[in-house]
C-alpha positions in Angstrom: -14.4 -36.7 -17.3 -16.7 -35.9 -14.1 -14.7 -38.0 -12.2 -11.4 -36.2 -13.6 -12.5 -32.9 -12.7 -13.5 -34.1 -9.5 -10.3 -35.4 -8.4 -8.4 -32.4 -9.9 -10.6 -30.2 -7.7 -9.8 -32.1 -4.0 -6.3 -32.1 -5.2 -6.5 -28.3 -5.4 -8.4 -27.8 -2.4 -5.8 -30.0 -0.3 -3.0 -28.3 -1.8 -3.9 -24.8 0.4 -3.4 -27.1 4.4 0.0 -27.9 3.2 1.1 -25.5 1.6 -0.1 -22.4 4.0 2.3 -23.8 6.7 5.4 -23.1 4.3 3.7 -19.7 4.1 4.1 -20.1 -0.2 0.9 -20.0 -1.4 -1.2 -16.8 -2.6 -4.4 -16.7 -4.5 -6.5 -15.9 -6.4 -10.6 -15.4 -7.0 -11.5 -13.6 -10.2 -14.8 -13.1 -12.1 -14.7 -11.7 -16.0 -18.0 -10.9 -17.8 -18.2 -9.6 -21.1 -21.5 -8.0 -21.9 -22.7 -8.5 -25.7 -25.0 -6.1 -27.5 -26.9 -7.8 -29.9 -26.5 -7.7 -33.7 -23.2 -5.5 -32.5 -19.4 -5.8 -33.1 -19.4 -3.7 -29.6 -19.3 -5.0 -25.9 -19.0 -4.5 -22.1 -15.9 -6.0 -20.4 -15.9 -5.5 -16.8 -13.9 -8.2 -13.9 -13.1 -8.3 -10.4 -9.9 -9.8 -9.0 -9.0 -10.9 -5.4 -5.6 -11.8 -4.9 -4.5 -12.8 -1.3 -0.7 -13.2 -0.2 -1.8 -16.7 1.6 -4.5 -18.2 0.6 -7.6 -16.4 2.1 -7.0 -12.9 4.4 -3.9 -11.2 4.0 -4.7 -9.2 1.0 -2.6 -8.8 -1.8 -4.4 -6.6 -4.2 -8.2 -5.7 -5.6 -8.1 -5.3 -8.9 -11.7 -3.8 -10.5 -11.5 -3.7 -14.6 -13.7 -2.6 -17.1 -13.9 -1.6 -20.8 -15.2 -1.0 -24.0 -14.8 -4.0 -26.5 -15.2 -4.2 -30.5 -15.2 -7.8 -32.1 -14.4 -8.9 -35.4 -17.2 -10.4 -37.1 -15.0 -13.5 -37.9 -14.2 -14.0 -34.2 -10.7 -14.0 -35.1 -9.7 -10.4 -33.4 -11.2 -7.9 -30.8 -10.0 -4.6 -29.9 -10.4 -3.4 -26.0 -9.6 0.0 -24.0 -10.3 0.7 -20.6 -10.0 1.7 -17.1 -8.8 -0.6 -13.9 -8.7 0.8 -10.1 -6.2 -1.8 -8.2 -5.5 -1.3 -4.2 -2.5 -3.3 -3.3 -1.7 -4.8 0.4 1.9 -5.4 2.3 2.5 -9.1 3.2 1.8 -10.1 6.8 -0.2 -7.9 9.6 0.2 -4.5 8.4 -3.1 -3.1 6.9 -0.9 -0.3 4.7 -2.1 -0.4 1.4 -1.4 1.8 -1.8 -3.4 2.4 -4.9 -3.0 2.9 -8.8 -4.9 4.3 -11.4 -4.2 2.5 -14.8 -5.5 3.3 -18.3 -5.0 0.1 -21.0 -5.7 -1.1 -24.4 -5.6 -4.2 -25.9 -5.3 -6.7 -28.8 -6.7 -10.5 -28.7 -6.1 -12.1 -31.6 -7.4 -16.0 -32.2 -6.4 -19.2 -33.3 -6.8 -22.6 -34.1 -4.6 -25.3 -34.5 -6.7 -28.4 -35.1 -8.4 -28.4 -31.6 -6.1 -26.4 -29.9 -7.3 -22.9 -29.6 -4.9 -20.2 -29.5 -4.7 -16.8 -28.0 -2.7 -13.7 -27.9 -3.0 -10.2 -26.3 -1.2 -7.9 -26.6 -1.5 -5.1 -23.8 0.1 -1.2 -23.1 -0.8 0.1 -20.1 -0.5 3.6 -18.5 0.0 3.8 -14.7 -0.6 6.2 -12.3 0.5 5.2 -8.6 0.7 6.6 -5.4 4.2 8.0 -4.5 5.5 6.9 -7.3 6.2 8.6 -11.1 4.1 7.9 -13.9 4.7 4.7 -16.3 3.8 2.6 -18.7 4.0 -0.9 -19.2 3.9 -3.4 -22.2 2.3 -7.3 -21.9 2.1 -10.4 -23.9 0.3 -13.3 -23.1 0.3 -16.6 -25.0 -2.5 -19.2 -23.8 -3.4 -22.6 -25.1 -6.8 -24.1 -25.0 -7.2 -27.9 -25.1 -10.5 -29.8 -25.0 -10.9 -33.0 -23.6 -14.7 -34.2 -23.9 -15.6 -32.2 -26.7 -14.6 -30.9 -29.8 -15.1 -27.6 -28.7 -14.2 -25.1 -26.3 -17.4 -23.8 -26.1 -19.6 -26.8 -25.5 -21.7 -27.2 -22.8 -20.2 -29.9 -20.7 -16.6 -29.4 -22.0 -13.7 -29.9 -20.2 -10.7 -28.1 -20.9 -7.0 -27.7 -20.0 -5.0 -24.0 -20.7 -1.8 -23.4 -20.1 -0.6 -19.9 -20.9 2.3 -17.6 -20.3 2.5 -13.8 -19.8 5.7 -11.7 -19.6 5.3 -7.9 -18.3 8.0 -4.8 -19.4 8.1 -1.9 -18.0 8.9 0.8 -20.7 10.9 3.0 -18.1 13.8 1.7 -16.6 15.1 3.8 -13.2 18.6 2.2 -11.2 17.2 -0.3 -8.3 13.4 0.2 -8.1 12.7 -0.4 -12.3 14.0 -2.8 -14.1 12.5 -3.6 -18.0 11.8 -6.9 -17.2 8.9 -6.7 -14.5 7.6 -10.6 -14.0 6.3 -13.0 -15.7 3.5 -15.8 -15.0 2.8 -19.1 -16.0 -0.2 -20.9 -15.9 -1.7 -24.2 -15.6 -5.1 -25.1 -15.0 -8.8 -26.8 -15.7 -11.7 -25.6 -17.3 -15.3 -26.7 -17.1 -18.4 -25.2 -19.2 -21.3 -25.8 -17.0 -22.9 -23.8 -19.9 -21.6 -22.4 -23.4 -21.8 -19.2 -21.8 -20.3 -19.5 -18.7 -16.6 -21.6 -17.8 -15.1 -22.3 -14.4 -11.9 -22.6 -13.9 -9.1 -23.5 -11.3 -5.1 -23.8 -11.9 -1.9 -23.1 -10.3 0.1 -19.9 -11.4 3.9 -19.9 -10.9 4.6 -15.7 -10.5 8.4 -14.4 -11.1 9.9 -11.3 -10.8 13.6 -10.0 -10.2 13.3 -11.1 -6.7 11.3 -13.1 -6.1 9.2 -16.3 -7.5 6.0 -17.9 -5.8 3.2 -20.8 -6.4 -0.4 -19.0 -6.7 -3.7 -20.6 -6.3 -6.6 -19.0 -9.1 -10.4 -19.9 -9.5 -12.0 -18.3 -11.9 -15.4 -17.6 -13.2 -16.2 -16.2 -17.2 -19.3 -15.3 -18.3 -20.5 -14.1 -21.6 -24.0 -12.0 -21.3 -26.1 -11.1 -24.1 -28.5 -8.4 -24.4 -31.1 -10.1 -26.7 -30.7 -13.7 -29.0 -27.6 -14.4 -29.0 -26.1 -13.0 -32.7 -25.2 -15.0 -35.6 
């Protein structure tokens, strides 16, 4: 499995030399924590998002997300609301940039189907941007979790694929600049728990919107943090 997961990684970080002369490829760098209080349904969610328009330079947005997180005891369902500042750049040379101001709240709800475990989220958001009027959006997101090495996801030394899908509606609809339907991304990638509370990951996103579709590049780092024994 080492050697899988190193073979998957060169083939990611080749993909980037060819595919930055077709000028195609965005991505990604993203870290999530999630801050655990002890003996406490309750917890700290907080992330920080890169997203480039190639594949290192030309920004495409900073997204900076936190929260306030209550977990089932069962570990079946947790219950997030939050605050995320994102600053969004034009493609190419221009350095004009625009930011939003975006209230949310969320619904995971989890799975398992034999090995296979399942997510979904459900999220509403409220977004205030610059220029524009003030709307909201809705999101669901489906992802799969498959181990490989291990018979759990949360193993350390376990390898894992996910695949998920997300679809994004806007709940206001104005002629031209709005439609409902505002993308949708899906996702393929590899996972590796170097620890059982921290996973690595790195996939390729295929991003589509009314206009436009494109291939993007993610890594991404999760990390669970506790603030005493981990809790039973």
């Amino acid at each position: 499995m080492k050697k899988l997961f190193l073979a998957y990684l060169v083939l990611f970080l080749t993909i980037p030399a060819f595919a930055q002369q077709e000028g195609n490829l965005g991505s990604w760098y993203m870290y999530f924590g999630n801050y655990r209080f002890s003996d406490s349904p309750w917890a700290i969610h907080a992330e920080l998002q890169h997203r480039n328009h190639n594949v290192l330079g030309d920004l495409d947005q900073l997204l900076i997300r936190t929260g306030l997180q209550y977990n089932l005891k069962s570990g079946q369902a947790s219950f997030l609301a939050g605050y995320a500042s994102i600053t969004s750049g034009e493609l190419g040379e221009s350095k004009k940039s625009f930011h939003e101001n975006r209230l949310y709240q969320e619904v995971l709800l989890r799975q398992k189907l034999g090995i296979i475990g399942l997510n979904h989220r459900y999220r509403f958001e409220q977004r205030w941007i610059d220029g524009q009027n003030f709307r909201t959006r809705f999101r669901y997101s489906l992802s799969l979790n498959l181990p490989l090495n291990q018979k759990e996801l949360n193993q350390k030394g376990a390898f894992y694929l996910q695949v998920y899908d997300e679809i994004f509606i806007n709940l206001q609809k104005r002629p031209v600049a709005i439609q409902y339907f505002d993308r949708n991304r899906l996702y393929l990638g590899l996972g590796f728990r170097p620890s059982s509370k921290v996973a690595l990951q790195i996939g390729l996103m295929e991003q589509t919107t009314n206009i436009a579709s494109r291939t993007q590049l993610q890594f991404g780092a999760y990390h669970q943090l506790f603030s005493k024994k981990n809790p039973t």
